[in-house]
C-alpha positions in Angstrom: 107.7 94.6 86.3 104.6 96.9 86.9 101.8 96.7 89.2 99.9 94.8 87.0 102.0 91.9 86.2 102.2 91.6 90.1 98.6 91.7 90.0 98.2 88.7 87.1 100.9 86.7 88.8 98.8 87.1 92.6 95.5 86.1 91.3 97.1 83.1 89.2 97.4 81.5 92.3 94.8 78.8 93.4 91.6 80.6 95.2 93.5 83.8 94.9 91.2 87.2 95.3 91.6 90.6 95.3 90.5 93.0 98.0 91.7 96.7 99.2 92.8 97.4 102.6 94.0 100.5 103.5 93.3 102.7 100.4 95.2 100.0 97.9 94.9 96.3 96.5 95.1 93.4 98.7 95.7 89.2 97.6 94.2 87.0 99.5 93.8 83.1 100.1 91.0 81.7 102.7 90.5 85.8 103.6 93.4 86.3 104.4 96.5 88.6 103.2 99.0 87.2 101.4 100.1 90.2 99.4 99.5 93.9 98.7 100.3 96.3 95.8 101.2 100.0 96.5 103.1 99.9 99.6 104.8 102.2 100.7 104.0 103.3 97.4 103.1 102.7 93.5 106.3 101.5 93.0 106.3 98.9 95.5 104.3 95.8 96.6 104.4 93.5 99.4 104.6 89.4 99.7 103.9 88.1 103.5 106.3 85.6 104.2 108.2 84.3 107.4 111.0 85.8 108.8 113.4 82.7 107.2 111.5 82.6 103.9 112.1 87.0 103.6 116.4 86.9 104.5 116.2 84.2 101.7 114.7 86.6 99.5 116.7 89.7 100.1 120.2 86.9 99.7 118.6 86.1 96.3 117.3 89.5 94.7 119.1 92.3 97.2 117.9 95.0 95.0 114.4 93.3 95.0 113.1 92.4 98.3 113.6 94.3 101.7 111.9 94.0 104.7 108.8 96.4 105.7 109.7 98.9 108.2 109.3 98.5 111.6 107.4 95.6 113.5 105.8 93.8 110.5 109.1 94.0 108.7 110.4 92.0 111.6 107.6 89.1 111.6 108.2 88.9 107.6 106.2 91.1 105.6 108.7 92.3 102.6 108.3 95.3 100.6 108.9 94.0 96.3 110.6 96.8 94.4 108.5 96.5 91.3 110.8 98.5 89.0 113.8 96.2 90.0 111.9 93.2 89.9 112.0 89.9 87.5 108.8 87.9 87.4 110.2 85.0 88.0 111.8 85.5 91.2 108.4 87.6 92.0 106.3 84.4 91.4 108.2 82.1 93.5 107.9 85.0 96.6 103.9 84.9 95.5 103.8 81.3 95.6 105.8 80.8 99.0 103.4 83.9 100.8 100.2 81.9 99.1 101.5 78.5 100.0 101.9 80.1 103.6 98.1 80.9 103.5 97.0 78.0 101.8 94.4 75.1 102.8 95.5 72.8 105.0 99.0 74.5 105.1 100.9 74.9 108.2 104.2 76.8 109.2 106.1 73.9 108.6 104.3 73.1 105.2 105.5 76.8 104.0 108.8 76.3 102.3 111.1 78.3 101.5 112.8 79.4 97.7 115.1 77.1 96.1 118.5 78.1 96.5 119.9 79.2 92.9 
């Protein structure tokens, strides 16, 4: 996967926009972050998710998904390694992080990935 299929996949998503924060792209639903691209790098992206929804993750695509370093890491904001990344699995995280963000959605709206 490259920075731009994370990029189509992110704005496919119901009132999804882009933005920059930071010096790199940000997704966002109702102004707010669900997503970034270049972090910690151009290699990497980043999907906001709880902290239940990201161990899921990292149990389904290891290689994948790992947490962000340090405290945002611990509150759920995973770090996507693009280069080891399939689109599908990518596209559920996107849709979990957006659905987290969403209208009308509340923590206990979010859910998490199907188990596979």
């Amino acid at each position: 996967m490259i920075a731009d299929d994370f990029r189509k996949l992110a704005l496919s998503l119901d009132g999804a926009e882009e933005r920059s924060h930071m010096q790199h792209p940000d997704f966002r639903v109702n102004g707010k972050i669900f997503a970034t691209l270049g972090y910690p790098d151009e290699g990497w992206a980043m999907v906001k998710l709880t902290p239940e929804q990201q161990e899921m993750f990292m149990k389904l695509a290891p290689t994948t998904f790992a947490p962000v370093k340090g405290s945002w890491g611990t509150k759920g904001a995973t770090n996507v390694n693009l280069k080891k990344a399939r689109k599908t699995i990518v596209k559920e995280a996107l849709v979990v992080a957006h659905r987290n963000l969403g209208k009308g959605s509340s923590k206990r709206e979010a859910r998490s990935p199907k188990r596979r």
